[in-house]
C-alpha positions as CSV (number, residue, x, y, z in Angstrom):
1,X,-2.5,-11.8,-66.6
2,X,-4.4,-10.8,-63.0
3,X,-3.3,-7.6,-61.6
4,X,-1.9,-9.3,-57.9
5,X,0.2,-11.6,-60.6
6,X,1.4,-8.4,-62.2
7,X,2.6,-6.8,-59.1
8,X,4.2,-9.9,-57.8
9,X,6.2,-9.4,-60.9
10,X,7.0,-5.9,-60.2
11,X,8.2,-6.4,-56.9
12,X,10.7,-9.2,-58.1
13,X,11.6,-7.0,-61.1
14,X,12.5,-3.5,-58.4
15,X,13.9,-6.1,-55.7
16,X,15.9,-2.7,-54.3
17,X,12.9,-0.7,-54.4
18,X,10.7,-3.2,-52.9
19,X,13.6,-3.7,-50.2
20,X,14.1,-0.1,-49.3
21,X,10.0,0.4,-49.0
22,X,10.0,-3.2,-46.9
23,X,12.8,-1.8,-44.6
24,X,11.0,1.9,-44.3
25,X,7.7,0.5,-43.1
26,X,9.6,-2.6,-40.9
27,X,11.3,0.2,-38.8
28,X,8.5,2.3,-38.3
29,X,6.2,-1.1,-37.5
30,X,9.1,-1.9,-35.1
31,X,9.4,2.0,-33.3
32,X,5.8,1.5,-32.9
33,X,5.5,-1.9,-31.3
34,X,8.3,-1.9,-29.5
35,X,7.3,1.6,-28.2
36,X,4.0,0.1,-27.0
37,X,5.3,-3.3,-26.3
38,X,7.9,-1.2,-23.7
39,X,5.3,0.8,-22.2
40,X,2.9,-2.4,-21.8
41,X,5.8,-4.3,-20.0
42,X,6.7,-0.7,-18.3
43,X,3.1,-1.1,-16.7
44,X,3.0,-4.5,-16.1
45,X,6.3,-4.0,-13.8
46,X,5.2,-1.5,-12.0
47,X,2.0,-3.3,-10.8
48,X,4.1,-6.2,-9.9
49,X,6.4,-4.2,-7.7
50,X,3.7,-2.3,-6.6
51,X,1.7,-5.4,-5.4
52,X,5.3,-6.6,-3.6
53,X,5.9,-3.2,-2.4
54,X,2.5,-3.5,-1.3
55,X,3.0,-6.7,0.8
56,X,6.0,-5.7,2.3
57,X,4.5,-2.5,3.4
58,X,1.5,-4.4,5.3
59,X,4.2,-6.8,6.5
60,X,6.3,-4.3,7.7
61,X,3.5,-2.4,9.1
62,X,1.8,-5.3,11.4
63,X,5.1,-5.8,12.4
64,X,6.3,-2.1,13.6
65,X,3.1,-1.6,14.6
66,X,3.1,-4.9,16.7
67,X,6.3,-4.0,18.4
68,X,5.0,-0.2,19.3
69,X,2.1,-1.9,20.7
70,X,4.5,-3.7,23.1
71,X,6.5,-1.0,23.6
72,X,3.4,1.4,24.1
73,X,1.6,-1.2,26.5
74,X,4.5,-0.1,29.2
75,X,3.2,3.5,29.6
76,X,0.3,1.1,31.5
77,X,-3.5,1.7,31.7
78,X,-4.8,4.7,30.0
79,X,-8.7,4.4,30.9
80,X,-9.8,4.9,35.0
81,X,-13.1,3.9,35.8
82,X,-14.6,5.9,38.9
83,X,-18.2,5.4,40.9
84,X,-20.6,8.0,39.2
85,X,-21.2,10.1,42.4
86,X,-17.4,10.5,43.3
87,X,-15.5,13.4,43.3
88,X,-12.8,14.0,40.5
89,X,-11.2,17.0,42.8
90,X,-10.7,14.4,45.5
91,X,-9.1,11.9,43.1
92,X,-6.5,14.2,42.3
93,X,-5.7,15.5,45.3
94,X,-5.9,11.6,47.3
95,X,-4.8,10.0,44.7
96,X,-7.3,7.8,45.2
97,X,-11.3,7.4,45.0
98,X,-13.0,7.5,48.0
99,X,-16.2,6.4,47.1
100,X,-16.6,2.3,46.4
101,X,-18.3,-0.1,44.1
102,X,-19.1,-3.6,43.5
103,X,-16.2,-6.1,42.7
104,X,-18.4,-7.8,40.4
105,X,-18.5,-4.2,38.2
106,X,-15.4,-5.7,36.7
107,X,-16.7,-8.9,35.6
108,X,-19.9,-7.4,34.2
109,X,-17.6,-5.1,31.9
110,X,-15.4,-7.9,31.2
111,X,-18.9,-10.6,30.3
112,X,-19.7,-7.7,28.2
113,X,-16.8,-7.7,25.7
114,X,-16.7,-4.2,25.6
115,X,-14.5,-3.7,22.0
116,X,-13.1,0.0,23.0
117,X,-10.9,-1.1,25.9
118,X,-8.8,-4.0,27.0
119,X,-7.2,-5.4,30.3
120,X,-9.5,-4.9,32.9
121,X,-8.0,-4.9,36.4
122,X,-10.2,-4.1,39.3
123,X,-8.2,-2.4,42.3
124,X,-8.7,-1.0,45.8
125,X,-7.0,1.9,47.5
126,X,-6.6,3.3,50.1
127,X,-4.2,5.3,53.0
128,X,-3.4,2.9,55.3
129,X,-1.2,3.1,58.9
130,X,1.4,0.2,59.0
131,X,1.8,-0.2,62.3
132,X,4.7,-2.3,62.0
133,X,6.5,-0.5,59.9
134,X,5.9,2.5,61.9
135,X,4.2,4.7,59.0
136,X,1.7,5.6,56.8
137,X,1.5,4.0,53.2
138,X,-0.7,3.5,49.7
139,X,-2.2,0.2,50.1
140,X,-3.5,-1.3,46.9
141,X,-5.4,-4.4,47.0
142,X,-5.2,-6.2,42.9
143,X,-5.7,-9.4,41.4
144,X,-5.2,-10.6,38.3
145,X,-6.8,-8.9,35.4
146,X,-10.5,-9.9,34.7
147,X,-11.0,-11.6,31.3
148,X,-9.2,-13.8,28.8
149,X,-5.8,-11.7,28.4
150,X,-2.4,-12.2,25.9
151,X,-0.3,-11.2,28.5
152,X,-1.4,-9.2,31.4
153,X,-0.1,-5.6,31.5
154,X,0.2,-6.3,35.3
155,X,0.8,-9.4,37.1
156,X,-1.1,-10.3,40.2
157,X,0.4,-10.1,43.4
158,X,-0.1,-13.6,45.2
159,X,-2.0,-14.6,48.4
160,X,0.2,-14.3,51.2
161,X,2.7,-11.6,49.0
162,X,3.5,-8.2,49.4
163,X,5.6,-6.1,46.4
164,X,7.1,-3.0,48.0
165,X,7.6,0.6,46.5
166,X,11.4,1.4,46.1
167,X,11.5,4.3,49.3
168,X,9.5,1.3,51.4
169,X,12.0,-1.9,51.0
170,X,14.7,0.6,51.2
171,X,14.2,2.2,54.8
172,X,13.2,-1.1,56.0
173,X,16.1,-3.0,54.7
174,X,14.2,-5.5,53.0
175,X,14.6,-7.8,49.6
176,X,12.6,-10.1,47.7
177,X,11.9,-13.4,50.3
178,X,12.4,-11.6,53.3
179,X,9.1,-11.6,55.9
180,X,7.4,-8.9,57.1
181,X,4.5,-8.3,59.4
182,X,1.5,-6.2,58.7
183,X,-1.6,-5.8,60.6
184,X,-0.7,-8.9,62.7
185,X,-0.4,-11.4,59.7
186,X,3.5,-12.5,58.3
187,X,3.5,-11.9,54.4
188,X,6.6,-12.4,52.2
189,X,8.1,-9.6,50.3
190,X,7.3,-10.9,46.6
191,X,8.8,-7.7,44.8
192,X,11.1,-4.9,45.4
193,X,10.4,-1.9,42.6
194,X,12.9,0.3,41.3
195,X,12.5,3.8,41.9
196,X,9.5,5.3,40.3
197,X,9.5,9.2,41.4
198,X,6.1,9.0,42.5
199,X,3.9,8.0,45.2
200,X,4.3,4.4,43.9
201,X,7.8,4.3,46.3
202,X,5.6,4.5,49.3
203,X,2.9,1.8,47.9
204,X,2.5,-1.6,49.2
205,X,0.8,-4.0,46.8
206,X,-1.2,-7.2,48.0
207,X,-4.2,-9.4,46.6
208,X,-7.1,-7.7,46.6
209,X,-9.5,-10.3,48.6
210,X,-6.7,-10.1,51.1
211,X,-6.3,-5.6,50.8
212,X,-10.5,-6.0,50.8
213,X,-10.4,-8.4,54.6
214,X,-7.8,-6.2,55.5
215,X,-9.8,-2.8,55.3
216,X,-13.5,-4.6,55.9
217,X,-14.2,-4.0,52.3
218,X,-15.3,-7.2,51.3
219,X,-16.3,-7.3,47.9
220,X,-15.3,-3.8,47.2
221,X,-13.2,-1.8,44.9
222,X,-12.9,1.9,44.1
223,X,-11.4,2.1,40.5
224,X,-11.2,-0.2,37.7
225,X,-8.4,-0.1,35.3
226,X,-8.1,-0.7,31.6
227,X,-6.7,-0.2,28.1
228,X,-8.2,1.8,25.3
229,X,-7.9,0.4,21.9
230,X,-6.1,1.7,19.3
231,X,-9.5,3.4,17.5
232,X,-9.4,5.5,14.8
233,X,-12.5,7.3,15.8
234,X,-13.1,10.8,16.2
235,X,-13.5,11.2,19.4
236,X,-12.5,7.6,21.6
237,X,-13.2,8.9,24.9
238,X,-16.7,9.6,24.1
239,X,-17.6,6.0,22.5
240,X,-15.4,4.6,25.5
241,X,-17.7,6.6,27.8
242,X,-20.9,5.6,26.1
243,X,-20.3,2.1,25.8
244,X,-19.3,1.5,29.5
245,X,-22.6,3.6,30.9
246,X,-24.4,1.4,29.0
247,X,-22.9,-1.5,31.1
248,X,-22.4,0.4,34.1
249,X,-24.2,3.4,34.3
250,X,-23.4,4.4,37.8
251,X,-19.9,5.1,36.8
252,X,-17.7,7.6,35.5
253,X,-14.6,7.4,33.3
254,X,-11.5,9.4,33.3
255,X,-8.6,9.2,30.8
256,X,-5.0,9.1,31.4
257,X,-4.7,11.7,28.3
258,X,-0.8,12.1,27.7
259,X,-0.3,8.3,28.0
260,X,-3.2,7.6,25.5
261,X,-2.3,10.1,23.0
262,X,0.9,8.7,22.9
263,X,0.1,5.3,22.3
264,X,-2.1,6.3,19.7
265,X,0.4,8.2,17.6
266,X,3.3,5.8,17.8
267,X,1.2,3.2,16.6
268,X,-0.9,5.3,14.0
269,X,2.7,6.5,12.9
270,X,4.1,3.2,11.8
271,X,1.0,3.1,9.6
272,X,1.2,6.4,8.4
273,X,4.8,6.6,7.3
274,X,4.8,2.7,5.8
275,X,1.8,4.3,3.6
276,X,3.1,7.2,2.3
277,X,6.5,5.2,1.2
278,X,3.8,3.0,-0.5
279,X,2.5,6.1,-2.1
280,X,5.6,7.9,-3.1
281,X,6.5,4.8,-4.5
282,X,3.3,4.9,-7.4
283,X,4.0,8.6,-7.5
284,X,7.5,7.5,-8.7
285,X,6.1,5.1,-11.0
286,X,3.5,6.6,-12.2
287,X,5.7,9.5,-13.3
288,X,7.8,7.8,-15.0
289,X,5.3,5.9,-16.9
290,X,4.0,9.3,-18.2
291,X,7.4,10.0,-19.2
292,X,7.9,6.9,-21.3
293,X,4.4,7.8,-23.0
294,X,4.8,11.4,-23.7
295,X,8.4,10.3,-25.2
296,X,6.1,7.5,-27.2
297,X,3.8,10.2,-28.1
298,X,6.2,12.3,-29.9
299,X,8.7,9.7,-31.0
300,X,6.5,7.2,-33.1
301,X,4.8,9.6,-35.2
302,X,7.9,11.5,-35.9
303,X,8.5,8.1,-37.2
304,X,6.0,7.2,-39.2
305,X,6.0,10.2,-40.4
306,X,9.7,9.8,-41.7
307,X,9.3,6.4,-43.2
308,X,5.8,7.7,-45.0
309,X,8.1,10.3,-46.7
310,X,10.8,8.0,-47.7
311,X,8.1,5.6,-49.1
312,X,6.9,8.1,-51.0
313,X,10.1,9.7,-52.3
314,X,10.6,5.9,-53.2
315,X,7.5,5.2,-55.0
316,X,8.0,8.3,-56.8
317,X,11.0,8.0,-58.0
318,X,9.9,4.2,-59.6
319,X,7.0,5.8,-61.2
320,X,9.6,8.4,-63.0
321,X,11.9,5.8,-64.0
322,X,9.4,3.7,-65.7
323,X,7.0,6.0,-67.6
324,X,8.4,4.5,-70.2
325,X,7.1,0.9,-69.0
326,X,3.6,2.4,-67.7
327,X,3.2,4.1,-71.4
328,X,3.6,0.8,-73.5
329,X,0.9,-0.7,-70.9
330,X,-1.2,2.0,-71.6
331,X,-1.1,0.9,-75.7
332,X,-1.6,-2.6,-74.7
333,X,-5.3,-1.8,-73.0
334,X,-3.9,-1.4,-69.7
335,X,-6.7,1.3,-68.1
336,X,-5.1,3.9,-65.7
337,X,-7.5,2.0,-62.7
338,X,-5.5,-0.9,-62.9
339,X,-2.0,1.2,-63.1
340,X,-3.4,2.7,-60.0
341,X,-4.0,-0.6,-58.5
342,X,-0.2,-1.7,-59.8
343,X,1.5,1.1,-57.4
344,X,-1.1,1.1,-54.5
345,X,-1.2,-2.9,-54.7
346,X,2.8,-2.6,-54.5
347,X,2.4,-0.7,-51.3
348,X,0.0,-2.6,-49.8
349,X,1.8,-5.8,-50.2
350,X,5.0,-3.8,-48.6
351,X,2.5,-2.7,-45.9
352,X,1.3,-6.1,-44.7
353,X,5.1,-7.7,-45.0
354,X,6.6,-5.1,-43.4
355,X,4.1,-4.6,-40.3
356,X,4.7,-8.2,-40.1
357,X,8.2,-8.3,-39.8
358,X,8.5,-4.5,-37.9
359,X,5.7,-5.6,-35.3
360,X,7.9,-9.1,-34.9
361,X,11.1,-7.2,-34.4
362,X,9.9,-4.9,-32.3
363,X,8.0,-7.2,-29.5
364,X,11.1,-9.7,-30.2
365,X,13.7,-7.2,-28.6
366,X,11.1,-5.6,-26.0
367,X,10.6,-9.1,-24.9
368,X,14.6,-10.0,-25.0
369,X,15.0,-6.9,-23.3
370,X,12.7,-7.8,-20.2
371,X,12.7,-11.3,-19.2
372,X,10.7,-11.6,-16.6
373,X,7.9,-8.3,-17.5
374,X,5.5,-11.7,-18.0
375,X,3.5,-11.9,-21.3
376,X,3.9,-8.5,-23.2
377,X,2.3,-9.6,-26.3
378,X,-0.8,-7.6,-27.5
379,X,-3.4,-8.7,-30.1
380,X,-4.5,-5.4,-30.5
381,X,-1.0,-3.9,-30.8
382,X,-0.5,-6.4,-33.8
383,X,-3.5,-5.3,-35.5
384,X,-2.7,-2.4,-34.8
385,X,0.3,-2.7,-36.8
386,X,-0.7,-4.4,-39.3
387,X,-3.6,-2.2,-40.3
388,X,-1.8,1.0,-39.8
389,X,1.6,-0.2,-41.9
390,X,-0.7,-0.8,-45.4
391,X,-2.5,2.5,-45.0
392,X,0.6,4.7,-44.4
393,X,2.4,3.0,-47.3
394,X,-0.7,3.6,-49.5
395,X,-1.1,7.2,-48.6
396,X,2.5,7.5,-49.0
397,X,2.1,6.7,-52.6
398,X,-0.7,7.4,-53.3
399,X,0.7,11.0,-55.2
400,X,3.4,9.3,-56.8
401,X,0.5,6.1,-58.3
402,X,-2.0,8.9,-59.5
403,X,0.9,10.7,-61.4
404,X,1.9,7.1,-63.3
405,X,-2.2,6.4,-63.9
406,X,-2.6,9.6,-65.5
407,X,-0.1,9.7,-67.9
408,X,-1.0,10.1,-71.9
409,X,0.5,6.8,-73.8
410,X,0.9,9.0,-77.0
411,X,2.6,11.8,-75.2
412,X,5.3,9.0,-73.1
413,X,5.9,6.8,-76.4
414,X,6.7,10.2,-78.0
415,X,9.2,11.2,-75.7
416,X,10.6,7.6,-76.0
């Protein structure tokens, strides 16, 4: 008779033995797998709501920062370009430049596609008598802005048109439609500003080739207007600064700082905060995850370490109550190799059919457990298992199969 045939007929002989080893080494095949299986399923939720976290986080972020952006674009240009030779002092004393350029400076920067600012509006200013109205006023001659533009951050004022400052249509007594004569031409009042608090509430606005006849300035300006971008540079001004002397070096640029900063950090905060919710939220996972593993570390081997006892308490207590058995095999020729191999066949057998059925119990519930975690199973978790399961049951008896192959046939018959 072959020595697998032998144990076959062992196992069916000790059916309660074989069953309590089978049951030790299928629950500590299942802790394990469904340890790992958990943690595996653990991981592959967190990267899924990571990655939808993720996309709602960019979503939500183009979006708040797309509504700061509109809300920041009404604090208004944030970028004043000057001609090179004019004096700052005098700017902010006047209000306005005094010194003139070249219209055409406008269209040069806009040709240019200058990629650190945005909405360029050419303007001219100036003090100017209204004769009609009997006093002095801020003319300001605009057109439309220069360059292909979403929306313009300030419409133009049309030929013929005048908008008023809120102190201006207010001592005149006049509203949007109503006439009004300046310099000996009839313009209509376009616009009627609210009040501003500022020297806008004495400004008249009007199209700049018309503000340019009107002060024989033709062709003329003496400031150009624009947007900074939303760069996250260093230092902004300065690339601002050197990428417009490159395109017109005879001028000078001067920031608006308090409305640029604060465009800049409403719309860098959306970003910010939307980030570090993103990040929290792996912190959170992530923690947790070590958690489940540190649990996984201490948990399994107590395990395994549990059902390798029992196994072994088991496979010593068959060897004790057979040494009756093992001594008449011992007269029949049976060496004490191939009582070794008996017991440690025995365990091995156990081994394999119990990793089997622990590693399909385990992932069975884990995958019960989390529906939609995707695929959790793991080749190298079931070899895993099924390697590990026949080497702890064969250390486990290992002791218990050396004590039945060195028993003395003589000295067991005698005892018999």
């Amino acid at each position: 008779m072959s020595l697998w045939r032998l144990v076959l007929k062992e196992l069916r002989h000790r059916k309660g033995n074989f069953a309590l080893s089978l049951l030790s080494v299928s629950v500590a095949i299942a802790t394990l797998a469904g340890a790992l299986t958990l943690l595996r399923a653990h991981r592959q939720r967190t990267e899924s709501l990571i990655a939808e976290k993720q996309a709602q986080v960019e979503a939500a972020a183009a979006k708040m920062e797309d509504e700061i952006r509109k809300i920041t674009k009404n604090l208004g240009f944030n970028i004043l370009i000057l001609p090179k030779d004019q004096d700052l002092q005098s700017v902010y004393a006047e209000g306005f430049a005094e010194k003139t350029m070249p219209e055409a400076y406008a269209a040069r920067l806009a040709d240019a596609n200058v990629v650190t600012i945005a909405h360029i509006l050419p303007s001219l200013t100036r003090k100017f008598d209204w004769e009609e109205a009997r006093r002095t006023v801020i003319l300001i001659g605009t057109r439309g802005e220069v360059g292909e533009q979403k929306k313009p951050l300030l419409a133009a004022v049309p030929p013929g048109k005048l908008v008023l400052g809120y102190e201006l249509h207010r001592q005149l007594n006049l509203k949007e439609g109503d006439s009004v004569g300046l310099k000996g031409r009839t313009f209509t009042v376009h616009k009627c500003y609210p009040a501003r608090g500022s020297k806008d509430d004495i400004t008249v606005w009007m199209d700049l080739a018309e503000a340019q006849q009107m002060l024989d300035m033709a062709g003329r300006i003496n400031a150009i207007l624009a947007l900074e971008c939303n760069c996250a540079t260093l230092d902004r001004l300065a690339e601002i600064r050197a990428e417009v002397a490159g395109i017109l070096p005879d001028t000078q640029v001067v920031e608006f700082q308090s409305q640029a900063v604060a465009r800049a950090e409403a719309r860098n905060l959306a970003t910010a905060k939307a980030l570090a919710d993103l990040e929290l939220e792996k912190r959170h996972r992530e923690a947790m995850q070590r958690e489940g593993e540190t649990l996984a570390a201490w948990l399994v081997p107590l395990v395994l370490l549990g059902c390798a006892v029992w196994i072994g308490v088991l496979a010593l207590v068959n060897v004790k109550s057979r040494l009756g058995e093992i001594g008449i095999l011992r007269a029949l020729g049976v060496r004490s190799g191939q009582i070794l191999f008996l017991f440690l066949g025995k365990a091995l057998l156990t081994g394999v059919l119990g990793a089997t059925a622990g590693f399909g119990l385990g992932y069975g519930l884990c995958a019960a457990w989390n529906p939609g975690a995707g695929d959790l199973f793991d080749a190298r978790v079931l070899a895993l298992s099924l390697g590990l399961a026949p080497v702890l049951a064969a250390a486990a008896s290992w002791i218990p199969a050396q004590i039945a192959a060195r028993q003395d046939p003589a000295a067991v018959l005698r005892e018999d």
